[in-house]
N, C-alpha and C positions, 0 to 999 in steps of 0.2 A: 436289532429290535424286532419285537414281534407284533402281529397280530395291527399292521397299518399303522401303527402312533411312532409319532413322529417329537425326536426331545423338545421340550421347551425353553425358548429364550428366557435368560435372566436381562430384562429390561431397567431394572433398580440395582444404580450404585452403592455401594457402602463405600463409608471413609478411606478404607485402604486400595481400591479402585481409583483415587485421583492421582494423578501424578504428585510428586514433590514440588514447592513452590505456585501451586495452583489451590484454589481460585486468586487472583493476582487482587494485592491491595488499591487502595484507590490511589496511593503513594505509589504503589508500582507504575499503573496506567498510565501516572502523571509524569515520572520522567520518561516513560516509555514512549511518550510522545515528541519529547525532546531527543530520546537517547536511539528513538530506531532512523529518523532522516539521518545524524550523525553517522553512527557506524555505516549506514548505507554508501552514505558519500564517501568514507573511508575506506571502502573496498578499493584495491589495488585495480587501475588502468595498466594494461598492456602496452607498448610500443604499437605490438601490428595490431592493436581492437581493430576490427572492420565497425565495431558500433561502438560507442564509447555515450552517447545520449541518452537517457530511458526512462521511464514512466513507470515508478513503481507503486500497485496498491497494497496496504499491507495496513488489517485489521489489526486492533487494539481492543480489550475487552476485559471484565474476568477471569474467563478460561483461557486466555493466553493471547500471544501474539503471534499472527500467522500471512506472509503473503499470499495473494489472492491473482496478484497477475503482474508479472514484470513485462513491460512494452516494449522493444526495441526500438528506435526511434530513427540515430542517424549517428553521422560523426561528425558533426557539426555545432560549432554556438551560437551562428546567427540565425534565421526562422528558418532556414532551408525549404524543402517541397511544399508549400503553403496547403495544399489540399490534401499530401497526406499527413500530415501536421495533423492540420484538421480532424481526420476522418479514426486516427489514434486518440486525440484529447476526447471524441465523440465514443468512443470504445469506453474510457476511462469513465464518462459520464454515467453511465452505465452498468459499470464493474461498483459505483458505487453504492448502489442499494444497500438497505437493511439487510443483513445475512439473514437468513430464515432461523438459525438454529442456536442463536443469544439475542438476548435484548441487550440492549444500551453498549453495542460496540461501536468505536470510534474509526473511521477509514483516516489512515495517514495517506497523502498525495503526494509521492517525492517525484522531484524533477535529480536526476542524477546526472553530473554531466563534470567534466576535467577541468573545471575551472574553480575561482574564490565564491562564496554563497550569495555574494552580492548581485541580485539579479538584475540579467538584462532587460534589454526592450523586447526580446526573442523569449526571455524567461519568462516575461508579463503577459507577452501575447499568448502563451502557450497557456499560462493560468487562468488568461481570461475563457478561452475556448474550451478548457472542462468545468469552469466556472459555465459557460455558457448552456453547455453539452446537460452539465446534471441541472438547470433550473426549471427544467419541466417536468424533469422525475421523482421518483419519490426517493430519497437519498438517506443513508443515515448521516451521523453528523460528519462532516469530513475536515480536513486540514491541508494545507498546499505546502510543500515545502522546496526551493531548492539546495543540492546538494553537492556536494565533491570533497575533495581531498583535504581542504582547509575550515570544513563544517558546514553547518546546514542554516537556512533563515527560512523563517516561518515568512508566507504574503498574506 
């Protein structure tokens, strides 16, 4: 280029610019909230996992479905480290804000861990403390779910 100018940005999509399958129906969203804790918990555990428990955030919206922050947690299913328990579910509180760049997405909160969906006293305590963690923040809407190899339940 000559003479200093510098190209300019195309800011404005046309139709052929959106991927396929996008913008997601509200049919979509709706089992996507059933159907992304499922598959998550159906991700294949290892024998040697060194972590095998974890904290997944992962928006739901129009423009798609996207994780936003997987937590590693422990290899445990009872509360284990209670302060870093803690100080993860307080992480999570956090991750859940409104995303800046869609309105009206939904934060799914999965607990993933090697066990049936049926959660424990360790699953409750964990939900209560990112229940705790986001009740001072400003949050978009969120959902708790535990998860593993035999399916997922909403708390």
């Amino acid at each position: 280029m000559t003479g200093g100018t510098t190209p300019r940005r195309r800011f404005v999509s046309s139709e052929e610019d959106i991927p396929p399958g996008l913008p997601l129906t509200s049919t979509d969203i709706a089992l996507a909230h059933y159907d992304v804790p499922r598959d998550l918990g159906a991700l294949p555990f290892g024998p040697n996992d060194m972590i095998t428990r974890s904290l997944w955030v992962v928006f739901v919206g129009e423009w798609g479905i996207w994780t936003h922050a997987t937590i590693p947690l422990d290899n445990r299913l009872d509360m284990g480290d209670e302060d870093d328990i803690a100080r993860m579910c307080g992480l999570v509180g956090g991750l859940i804000r409104p995303p800046g760049c869609h309105d009206g997405e939904e934060a799914l909160v999965v607990l993933r861990r090697p066990a049936t969906p049926d959660p424990s006293p360790a699953d409750e305590h964990i939900f209560r403390l990112v229940r705790e963690a986001a009740a001072n923040r400003e949050t978009a809407p969120w959902s708790f779910f535990v998860a593993g190899p035999m399916g997922a339940r909403e708390l």
